[in-house]
C-alpha positions in Angstrom: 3.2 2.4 19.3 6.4 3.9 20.9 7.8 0.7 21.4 7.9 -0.4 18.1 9.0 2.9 16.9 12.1 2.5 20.1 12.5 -1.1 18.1 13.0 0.3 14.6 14.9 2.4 15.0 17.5 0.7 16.9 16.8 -2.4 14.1 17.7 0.7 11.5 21.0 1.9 14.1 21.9 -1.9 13.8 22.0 -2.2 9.6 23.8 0.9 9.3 26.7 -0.1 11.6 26.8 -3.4 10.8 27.0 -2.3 6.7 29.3 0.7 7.7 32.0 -1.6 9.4 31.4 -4.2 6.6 32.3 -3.0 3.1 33.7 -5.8 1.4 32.9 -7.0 -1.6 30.9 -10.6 -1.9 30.0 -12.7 -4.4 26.4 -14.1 -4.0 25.1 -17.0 -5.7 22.1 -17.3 -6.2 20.2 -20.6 -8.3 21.2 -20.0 -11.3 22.7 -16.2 -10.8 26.0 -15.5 -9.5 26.3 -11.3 -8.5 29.2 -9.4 -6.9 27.9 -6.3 -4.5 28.8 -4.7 -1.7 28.1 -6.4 1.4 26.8 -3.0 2.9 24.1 -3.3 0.0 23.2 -7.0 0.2 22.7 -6.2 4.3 20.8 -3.1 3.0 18.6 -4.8 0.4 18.3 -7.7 3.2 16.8 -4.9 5.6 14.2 -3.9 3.0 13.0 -7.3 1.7 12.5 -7.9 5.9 10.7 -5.2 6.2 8.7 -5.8 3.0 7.5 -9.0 4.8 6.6 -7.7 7.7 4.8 -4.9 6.4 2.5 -7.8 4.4 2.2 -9.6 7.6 0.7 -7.2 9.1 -1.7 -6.1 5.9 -4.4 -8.4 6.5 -4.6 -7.6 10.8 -4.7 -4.2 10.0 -7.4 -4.2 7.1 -9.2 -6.1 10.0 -8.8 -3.6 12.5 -10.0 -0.6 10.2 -12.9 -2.8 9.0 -14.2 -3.4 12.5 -13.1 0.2 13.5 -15.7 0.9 10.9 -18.6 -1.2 11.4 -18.2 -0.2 15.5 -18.7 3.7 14.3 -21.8 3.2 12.5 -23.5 0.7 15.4 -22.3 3.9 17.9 -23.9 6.4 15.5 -26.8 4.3 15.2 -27.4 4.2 19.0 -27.1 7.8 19.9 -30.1 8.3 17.0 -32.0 5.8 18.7 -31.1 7.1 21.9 -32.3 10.8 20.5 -35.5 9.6 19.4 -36.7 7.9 22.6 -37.6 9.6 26.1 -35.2 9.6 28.7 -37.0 7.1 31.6 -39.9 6.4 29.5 -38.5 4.6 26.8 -41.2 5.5 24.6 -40.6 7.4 21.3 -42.0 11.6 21.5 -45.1 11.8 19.5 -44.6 12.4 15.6 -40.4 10.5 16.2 -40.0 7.5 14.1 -37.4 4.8 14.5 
């Protein structure tokens, strides 16, 4: 988790020099389209639409993650009910218990 914080931010440290010591104006074509911006804001807006696709890269793994995150909690919870119910070394339930 750190590292990919330590990662960021440098990526971050990276766009803002690079758009600070790059303020020219451009012309971008685009199909049809033809803009003129800043190129500190096409690196900016560059930045974001990267960051955009990473961030729904990852969606899916980490949907995955929580969902098994999930299902692992209620198997654990489920054990330690069982676990309550039966006797330690017997493995038989106390009378009146049910499972």
């Amino acid at each position: 988790m750190q590292l990919s914080l330590l990662v960021s931010f440098i990526g971050i440290l990276v766009l803002v020099v690079a758009s600070v010591q790059n303020a020219v104006p451009v012309e971008l074509s685009l199909f049809a389209w033809t803009f003129q911006t800043s190129l500190n804001t096409l690196i900016a807006l560059s930045g974001l639409v990267g960051a955009g696709a990473a961030g729904a890269l990852l969606l899916p793994r980490l949907v995955k993650k929580h969902m098994t995150m999930r299902r692992l909690k209620k198997d654990l919870s489920r054990e330690k009910k069982r676990s309550v119910l039966t006797r330690p070394g017997t493995g038989q339930q106390p009378p009146g218990a049910e499972r």
